[in-house]
LUMKE-697283 format. One record per residue (C-alpha): residue number from 1; x, y, z; residue in three letters. Coordinates in nm, 4 decimals. Layout:
BEGIN
REC miza east north up voro
REC NUM X Y Z ALA
...
This chain:
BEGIN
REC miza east north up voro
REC 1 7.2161 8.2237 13.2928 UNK
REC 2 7.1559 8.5673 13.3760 UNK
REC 3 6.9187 8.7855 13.1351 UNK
REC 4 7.1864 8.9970 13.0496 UNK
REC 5 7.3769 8.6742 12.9132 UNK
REC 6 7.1012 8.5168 12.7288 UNK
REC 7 7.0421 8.8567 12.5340 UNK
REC 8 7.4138 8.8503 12.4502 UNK
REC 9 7.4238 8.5041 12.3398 UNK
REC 10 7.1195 8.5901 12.1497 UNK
REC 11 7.2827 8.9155 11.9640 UNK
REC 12 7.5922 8.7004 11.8799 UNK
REC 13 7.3842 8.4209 11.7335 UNK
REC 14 7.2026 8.6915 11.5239 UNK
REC 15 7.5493 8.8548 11.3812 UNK
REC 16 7.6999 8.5738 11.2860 UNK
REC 17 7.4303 8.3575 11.1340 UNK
REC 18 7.1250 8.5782 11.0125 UNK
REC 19 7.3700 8.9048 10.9512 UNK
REC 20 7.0950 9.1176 10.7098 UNK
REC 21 6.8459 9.0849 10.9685 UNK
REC 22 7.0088 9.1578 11.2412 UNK
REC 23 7.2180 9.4281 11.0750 UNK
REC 24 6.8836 9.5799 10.9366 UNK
REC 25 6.7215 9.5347 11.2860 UNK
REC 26 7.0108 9.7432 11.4246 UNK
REC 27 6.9556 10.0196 11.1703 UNK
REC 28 6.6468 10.0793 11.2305 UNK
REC 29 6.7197 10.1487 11.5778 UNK
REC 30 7.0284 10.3461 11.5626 UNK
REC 31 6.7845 10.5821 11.3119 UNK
REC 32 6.5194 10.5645 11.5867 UNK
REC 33 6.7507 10.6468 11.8762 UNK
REC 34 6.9157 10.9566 11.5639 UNK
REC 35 6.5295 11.0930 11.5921 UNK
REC 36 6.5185 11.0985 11.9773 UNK
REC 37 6.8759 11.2727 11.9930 UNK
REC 38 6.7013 11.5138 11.7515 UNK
REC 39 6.3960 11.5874 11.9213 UNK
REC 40 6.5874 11.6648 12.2315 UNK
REC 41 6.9227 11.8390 12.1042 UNK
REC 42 6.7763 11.9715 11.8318 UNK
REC 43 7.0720 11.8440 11.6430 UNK
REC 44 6.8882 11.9401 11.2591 UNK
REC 45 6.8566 12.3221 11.3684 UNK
REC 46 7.2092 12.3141 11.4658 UNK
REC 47 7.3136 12.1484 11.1642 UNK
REC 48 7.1649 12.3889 10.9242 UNK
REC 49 7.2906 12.6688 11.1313 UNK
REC 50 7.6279 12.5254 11.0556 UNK
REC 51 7.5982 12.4352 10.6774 UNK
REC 52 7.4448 12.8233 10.6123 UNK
REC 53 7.8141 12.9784 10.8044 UNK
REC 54 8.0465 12.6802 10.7428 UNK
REC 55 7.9463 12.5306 10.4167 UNK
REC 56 7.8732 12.1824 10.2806 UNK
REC 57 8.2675 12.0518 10.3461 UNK
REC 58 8.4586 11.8979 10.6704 UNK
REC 59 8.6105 12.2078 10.8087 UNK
REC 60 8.9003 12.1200 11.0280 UNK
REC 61 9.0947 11.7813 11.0461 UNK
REC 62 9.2593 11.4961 10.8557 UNK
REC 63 8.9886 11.5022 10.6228 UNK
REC 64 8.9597 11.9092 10.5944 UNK
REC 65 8.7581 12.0381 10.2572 UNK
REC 66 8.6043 11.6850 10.1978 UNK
REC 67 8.2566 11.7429 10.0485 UNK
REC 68 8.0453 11.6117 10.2886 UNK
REC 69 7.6469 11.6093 10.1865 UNK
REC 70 7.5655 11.2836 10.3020 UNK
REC 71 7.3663 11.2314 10.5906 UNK
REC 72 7.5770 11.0271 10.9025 UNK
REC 73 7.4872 10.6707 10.9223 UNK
REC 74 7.5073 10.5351 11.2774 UNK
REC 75 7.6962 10.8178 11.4215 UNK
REC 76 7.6471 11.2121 11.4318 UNK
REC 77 7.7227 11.4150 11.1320 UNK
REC 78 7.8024 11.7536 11.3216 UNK
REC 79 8.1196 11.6538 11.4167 UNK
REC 80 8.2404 11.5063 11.0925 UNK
REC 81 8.1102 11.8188 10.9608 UNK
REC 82 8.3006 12.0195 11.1780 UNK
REC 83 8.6157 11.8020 11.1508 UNK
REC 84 8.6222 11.6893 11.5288 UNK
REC 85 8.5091 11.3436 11.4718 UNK
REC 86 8.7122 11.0727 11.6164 UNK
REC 87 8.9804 11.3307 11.7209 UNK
REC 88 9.1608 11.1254 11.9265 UNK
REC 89 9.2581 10.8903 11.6108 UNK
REC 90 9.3942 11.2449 11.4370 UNK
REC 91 9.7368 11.2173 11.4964 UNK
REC 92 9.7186 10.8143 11.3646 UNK
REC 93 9.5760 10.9273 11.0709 UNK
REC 94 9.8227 11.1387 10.9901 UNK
REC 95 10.1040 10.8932 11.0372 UNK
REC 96 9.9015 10.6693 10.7860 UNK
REC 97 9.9503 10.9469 10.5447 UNK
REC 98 10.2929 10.8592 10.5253 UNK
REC 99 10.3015 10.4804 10.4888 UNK
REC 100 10.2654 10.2797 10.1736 UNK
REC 101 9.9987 10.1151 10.1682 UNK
REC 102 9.8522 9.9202 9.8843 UNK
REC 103 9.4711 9.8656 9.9352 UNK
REC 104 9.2694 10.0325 10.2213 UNK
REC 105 8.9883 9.8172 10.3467 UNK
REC 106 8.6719 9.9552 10.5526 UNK
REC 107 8.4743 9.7485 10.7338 UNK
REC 108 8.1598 9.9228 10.8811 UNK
REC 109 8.2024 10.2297 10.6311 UNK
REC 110 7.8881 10.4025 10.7313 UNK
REC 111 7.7963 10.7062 10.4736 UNK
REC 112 8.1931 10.6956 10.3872 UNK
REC 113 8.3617 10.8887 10.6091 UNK
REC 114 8.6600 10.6948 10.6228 UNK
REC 115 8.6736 10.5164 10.3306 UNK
REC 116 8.6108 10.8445 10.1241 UNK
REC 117 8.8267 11.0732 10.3174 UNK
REC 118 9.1228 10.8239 10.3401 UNK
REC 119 9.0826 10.8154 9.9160 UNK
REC 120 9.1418 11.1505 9.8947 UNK
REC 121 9.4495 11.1270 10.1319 UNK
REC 122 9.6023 10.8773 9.9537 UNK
REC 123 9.5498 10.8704 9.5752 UNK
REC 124 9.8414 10.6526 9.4963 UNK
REC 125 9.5956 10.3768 9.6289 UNK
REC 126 9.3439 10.2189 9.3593 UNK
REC 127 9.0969 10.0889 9.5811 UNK
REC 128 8.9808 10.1337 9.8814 UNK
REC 129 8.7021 9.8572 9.9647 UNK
REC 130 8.3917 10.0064 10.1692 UNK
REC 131 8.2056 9.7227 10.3473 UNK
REC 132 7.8352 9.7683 10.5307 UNK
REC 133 7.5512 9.5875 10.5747 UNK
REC 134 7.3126 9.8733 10.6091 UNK
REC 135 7.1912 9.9178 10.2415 UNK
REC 136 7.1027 10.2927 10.2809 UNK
REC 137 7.4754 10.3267 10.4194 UNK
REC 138 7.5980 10.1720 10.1256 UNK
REC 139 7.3519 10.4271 9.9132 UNK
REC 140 7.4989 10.7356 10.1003 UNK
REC 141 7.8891 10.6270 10.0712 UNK
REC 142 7.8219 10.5920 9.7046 UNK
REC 143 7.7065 10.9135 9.6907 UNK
REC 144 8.0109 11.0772 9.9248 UNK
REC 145 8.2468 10.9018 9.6907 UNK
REC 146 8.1158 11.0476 9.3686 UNK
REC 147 8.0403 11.3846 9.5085 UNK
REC 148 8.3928 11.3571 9.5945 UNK
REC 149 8.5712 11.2449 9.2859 UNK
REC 150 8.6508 10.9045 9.3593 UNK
REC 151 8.3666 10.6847 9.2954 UNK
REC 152 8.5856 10.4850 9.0544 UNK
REC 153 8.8151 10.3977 9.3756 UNK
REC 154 8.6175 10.3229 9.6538 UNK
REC 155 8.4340 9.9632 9.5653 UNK
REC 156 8.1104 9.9258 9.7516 UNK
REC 157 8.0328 9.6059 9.9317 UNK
REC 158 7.7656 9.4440 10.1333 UNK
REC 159 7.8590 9.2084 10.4481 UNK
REC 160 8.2788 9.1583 10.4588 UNK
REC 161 8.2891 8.7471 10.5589 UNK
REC 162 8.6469 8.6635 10.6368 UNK
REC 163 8.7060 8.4743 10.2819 UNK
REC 164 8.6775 8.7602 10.0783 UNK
REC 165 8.8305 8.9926 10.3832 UNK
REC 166 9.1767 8.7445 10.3520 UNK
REC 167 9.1430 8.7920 9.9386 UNK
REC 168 9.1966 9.1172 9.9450 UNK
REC 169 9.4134 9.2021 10.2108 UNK
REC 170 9.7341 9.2772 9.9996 UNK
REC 171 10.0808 9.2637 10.1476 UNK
REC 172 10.0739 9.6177 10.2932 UNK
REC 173 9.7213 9.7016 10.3665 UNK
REC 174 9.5034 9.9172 10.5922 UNK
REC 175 9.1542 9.8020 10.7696 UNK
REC 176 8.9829 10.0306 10.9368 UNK
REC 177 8.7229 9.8526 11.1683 UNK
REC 178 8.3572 10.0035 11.2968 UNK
REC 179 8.1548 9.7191 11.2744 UNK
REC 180 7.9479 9.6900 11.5893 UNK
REC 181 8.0948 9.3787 11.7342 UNK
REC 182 8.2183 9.1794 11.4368 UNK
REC 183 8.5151 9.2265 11.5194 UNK
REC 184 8.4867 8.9241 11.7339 UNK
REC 185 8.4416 8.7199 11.4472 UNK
REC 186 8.6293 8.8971 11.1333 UNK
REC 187 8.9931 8.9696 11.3397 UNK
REC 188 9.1051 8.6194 11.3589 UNK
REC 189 9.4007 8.4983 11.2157 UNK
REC 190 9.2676 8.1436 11.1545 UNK
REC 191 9.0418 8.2403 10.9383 UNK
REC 192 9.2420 8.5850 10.8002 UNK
REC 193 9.5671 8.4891 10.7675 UNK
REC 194 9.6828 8.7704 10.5614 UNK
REC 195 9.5970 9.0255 10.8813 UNK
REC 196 9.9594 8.9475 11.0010 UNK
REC 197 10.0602 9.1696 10.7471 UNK
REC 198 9.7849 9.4131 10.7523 UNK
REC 199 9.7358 9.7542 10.9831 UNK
REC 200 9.4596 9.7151 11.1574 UNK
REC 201 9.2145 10.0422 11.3364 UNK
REC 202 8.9511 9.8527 11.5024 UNK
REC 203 8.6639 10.0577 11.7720 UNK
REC 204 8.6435 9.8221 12.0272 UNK
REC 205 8.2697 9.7282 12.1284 UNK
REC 206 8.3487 9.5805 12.4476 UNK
REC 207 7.9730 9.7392 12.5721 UNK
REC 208 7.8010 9.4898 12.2871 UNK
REC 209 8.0977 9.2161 12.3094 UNK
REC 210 8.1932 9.1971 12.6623 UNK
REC 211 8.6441 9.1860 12.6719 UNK
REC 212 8.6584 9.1481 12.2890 UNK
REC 213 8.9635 9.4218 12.3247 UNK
REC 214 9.1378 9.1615 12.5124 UNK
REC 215 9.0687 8.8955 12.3434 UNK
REC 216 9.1893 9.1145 12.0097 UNK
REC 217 9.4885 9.1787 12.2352 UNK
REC 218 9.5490 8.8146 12.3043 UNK
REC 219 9.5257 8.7472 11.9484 UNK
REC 220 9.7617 8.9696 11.7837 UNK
REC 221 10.0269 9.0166 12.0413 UNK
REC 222 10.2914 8.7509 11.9026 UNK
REC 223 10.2517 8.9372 11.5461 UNK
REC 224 10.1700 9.3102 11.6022 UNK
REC 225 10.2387 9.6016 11.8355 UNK
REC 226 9.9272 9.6886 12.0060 UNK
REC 227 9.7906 10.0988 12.1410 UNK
REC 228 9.5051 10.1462 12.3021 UNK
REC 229 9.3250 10.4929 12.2292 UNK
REC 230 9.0374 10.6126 12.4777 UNK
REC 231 8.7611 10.8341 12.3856 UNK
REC 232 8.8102 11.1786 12.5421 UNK
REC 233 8.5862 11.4930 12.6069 UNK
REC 234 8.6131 11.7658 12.3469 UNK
REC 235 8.7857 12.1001 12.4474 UNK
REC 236 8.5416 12.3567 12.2924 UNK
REC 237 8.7704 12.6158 12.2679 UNK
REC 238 8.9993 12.4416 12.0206 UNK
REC 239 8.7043 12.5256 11.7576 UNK
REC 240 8.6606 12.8832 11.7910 UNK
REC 241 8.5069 12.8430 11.4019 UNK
REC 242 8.2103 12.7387 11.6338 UNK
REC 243 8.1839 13.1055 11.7774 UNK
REC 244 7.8463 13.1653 11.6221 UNK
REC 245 7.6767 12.9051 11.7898 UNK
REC 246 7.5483 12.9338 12.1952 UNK
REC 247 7.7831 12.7406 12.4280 UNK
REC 248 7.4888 12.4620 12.4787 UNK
REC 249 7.4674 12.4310 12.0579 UNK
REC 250 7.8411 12.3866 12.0388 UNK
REC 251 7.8486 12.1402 12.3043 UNK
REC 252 7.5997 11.9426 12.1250 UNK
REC 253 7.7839 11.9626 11.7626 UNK
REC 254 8.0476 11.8405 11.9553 UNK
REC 255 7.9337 11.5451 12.1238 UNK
REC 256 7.9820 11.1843 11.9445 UNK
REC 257 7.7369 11.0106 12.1720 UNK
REC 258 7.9646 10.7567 12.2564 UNK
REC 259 7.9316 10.4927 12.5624 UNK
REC 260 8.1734 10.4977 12.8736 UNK
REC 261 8.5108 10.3620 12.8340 UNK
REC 262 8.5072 10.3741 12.4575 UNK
REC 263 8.8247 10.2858 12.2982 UNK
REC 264 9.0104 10.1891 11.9686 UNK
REC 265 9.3232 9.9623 11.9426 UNK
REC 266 9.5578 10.0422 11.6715 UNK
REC 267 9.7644 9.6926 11.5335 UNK
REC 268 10.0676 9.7189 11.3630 UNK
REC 269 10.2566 9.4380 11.2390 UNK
REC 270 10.5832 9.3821 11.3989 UNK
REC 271 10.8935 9.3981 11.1678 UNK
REC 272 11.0328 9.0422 11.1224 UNK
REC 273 11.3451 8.9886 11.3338 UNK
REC 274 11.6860 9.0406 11.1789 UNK
């Protein structure tokens, strides 16, 4: 076995059966690796350059005019801030919008971006269940929520195990999915069976889970339609609201830091045959 399997194997043992450690483990890093992208982008200069002209609110997008104080957990708050984050999923979101949908589920909710911004977009839902394992995360989405008006809504939850997950998947429900390679392990009919039902936005971590799009794929094709979305580059000039900032700032408030090839797949559940 190669060394590059044996740390695999060793990451999946660590998710699935010791999931606070490992989850804590991988919080500390991703705030380690946050300083490093700091000291060299100078990301926290930029940031309150941007706050000072723009404001303390998401100022383009889905979730335009959300408050958004929080720091990001795991990912890079300029672009949420902005309202470029996860552009690519834009148009999907807005399509949501429209459906019916009777509980929203987040698994991997960060500081809330989702899970707070999708409450807003659709109050006729009650709850909307935020799931992380990173206790600060949890901290900062409870704050996003209430700073937000709907702290009564969004229910706060540690680690999502596929019991509770089926429990509370209604008939008609949405799951977004960020959750670092769980998704292995928590998108699995066997264990869920009330996904077949459920809409399902999962980022694919194929660089921590080698193929676990495909196997996803495999999975669901027999009971949803399946699109793949691919990360793209940002087109600066589509955010001229950046103008004050140099072109090498705006390129950084831009970027998402993402790994090669990154990609979401978006399952819907197929309508029963007539």
């Amino acid at each position: 076995m190669t060394l590059k399997a044996i740390k695999s194997t060793i990451k999946s043992i660590g998710r699935r059966y010791f999931p606070e450690i490992f989850w804590r483990v991988q919080s500390l890093r991703a705030a380690r690796q946050r300083k490093l992208i700091d000291a060299k982008f100078q990301t926290s200069r930029i940031s309150r350059l941007m706050t000072e002209r723009l404001g303390s609110a998401v100022a383009t997008g889905p979730f335009m005019n959300m408050i958004y104080r929080v720091d990001a957990v795991g990912s890079s708050a300029l672009p949420k801030l902005i309202g470029s984050y996860e552009s690519e999923l834009h148009p999907m979101i807005r399509q949501l919008t429209d459906s019916k949908f009777n509980t929203i589920v987040d698994v991997g909710c960060a500081e809330g971006y989702y899970a707070v911004g999708l409450a807003l977009l659709m109050p006729e839902v009650s709850h909307v269940y935020a799931f992380d394992t990173d206790p600060i995360a949890r901290e900062e989405c409870r704050k996003l929520a209430q700073a937000n008006g709907v702290g009564e809504r969004v229910v706060i939850k540690g680690e999502c195990r596929a019991e509770y997950l089926d429990e509370i998947l209604a008939p008609l429900s949405l799951l977004i999915m960020d959750c670092e390679g769980c998704e292995e392990f928590l998108l699995d009919l066997s264990l869920v069976p009330n996904l077949r039902s459920t809409t399902i936005v999962v980022e694919c971590h194929d660089f921590i889970v080698p193929q676990v799009s495909l196997r996803i794929a495999e999975r669901f094709r027999d009971t949803h339609s399946i699109e793949n979305i691919r990360s793209e580059d940002r087109n600066t000039s589509c955010y001229p609201l950046l103008g004050f900032l140099s072109d090498s700032d705006i390129a950084v408030a831009l970027c998402e830091f993402r790994p090669p090839g990154q990609q979401w797949t978006i399952l819907r559940p197929k309508k029963p045959a007539a």
